[in-house]
TIKOLDO-620918 format. One record per residue (C-alpha): residue in one letter; x, y, z. Coordinates in nm, 2 decimals. Layout:
// TIKOLDO-620918
+-------+--------+--------+--------+
| marlo |   east |  north |     up |
+-------+--------+--------+--------+
|     a |      X |      Y |      Z |
...
+-------+--------+--------+--------+
END
This chain:
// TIKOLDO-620918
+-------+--------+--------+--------+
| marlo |   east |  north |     up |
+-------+--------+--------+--------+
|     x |  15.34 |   7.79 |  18.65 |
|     x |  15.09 |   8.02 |  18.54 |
|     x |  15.42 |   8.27 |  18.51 |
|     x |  15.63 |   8.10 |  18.28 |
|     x |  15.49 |   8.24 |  17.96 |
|     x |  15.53 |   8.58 |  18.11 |
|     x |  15.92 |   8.50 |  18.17 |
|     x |  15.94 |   8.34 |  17.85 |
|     x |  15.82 |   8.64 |  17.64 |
|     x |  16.05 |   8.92 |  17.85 |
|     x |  16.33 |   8.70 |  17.78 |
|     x |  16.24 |   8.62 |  17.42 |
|     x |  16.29 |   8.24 |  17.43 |
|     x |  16.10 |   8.04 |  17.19 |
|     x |  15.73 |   7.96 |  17.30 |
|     x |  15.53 |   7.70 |  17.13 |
|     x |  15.28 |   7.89 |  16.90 |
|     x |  14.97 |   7.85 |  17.10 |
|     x |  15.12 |   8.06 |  17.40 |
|     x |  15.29 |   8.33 |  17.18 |
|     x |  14.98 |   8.58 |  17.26 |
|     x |  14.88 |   8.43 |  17.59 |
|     x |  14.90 |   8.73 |  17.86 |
|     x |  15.15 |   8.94 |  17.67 |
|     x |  15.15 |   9.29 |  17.80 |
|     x |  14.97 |   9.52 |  17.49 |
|     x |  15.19 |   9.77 |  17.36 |
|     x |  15.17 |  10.13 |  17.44 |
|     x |  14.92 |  10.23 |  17.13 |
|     x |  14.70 |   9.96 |  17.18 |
|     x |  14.65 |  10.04 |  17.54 |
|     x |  14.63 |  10.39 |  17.50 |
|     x |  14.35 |  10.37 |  17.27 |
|     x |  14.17 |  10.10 |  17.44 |
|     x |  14.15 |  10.31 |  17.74 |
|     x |  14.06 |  10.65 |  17.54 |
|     x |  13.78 |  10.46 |  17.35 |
|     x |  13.61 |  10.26 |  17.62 |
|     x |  13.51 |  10.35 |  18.03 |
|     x |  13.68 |  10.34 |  18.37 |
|     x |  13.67 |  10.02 |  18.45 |
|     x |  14.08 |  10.00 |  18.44 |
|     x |  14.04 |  10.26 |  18.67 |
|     x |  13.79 |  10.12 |  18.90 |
|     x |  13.95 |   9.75 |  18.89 |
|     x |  14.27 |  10.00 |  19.05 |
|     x |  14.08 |  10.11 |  19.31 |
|     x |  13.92 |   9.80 |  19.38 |
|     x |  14.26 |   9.65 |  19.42 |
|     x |  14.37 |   9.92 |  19.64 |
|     x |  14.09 |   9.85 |  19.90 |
|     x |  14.14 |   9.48 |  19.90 |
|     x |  14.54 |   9.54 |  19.98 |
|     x |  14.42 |   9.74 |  20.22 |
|     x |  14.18 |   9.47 |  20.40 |
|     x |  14.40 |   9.20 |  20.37 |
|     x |  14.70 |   9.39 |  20.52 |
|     x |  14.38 |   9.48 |  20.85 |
|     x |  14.28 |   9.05 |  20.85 |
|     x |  14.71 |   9.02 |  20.87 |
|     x |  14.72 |   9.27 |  21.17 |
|     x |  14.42 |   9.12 |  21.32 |
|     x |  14.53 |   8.73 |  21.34 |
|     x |  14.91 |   8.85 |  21.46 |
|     x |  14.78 |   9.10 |  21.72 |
|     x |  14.40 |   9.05 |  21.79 |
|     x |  14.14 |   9.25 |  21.75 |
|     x |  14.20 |   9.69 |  21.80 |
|     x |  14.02 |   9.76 |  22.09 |
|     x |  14.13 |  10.09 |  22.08 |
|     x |  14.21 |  10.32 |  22.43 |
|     x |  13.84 |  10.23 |  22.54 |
|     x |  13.89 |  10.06 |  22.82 |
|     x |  14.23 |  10.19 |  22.93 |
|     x |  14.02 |  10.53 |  23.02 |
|     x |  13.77 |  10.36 |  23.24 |
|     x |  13.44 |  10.37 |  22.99 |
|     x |  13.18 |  10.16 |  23.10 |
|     x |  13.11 |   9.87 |  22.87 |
|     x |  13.44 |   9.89 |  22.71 |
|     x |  13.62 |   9.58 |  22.83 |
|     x |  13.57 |   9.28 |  22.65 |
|     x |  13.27 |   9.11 |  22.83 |
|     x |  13.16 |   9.41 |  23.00 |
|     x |  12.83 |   9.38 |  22.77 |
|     x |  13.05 |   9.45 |  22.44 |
|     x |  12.87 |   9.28 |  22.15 |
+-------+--------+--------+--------+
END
């Protein structure tokens, strides 16, 4: 729902007036000088994006194959088992 203006606008249906603005993409001048007049927050919201892709893809790994371990306890290291005094 929170779409449809967005599919309305790229295909240029009529919108009622009060959603003609409402999360249109900024042409090209506009955001080119937005970004050369003000800071990197763009740029930081990207890499802030990135990391939380990145833990949510590690939360989707963990609940379909449990937690990594890693080769720990395969080569015999004391304390490397699960309930062998592993926190």
């Amino acid at each position: 729902m929170a779409a449809w203006p967005a599919i309305f606008q790229y295909n240029n249906w009529p919108l009622p007036e009060q959603l003609q603005s409402y999360q249109k993409t900024p042409n090209e001048e506009e955001l080119n000088d937005y970004l050369r007049k003000h800071d990197k927050t763009p740029d930081l919201a990207w890499v802030y994006t990135v990391i939380a892709g990145m833990l949510n893809i590690l939360v989707i790994y963990d609940a379909f194959a449990g937690p990594a371990y890693g080769f720990a306890g395969l080569l015999g290291w004391p304390g490397a088992a699960y309930g062998d005094g592993w926190p």
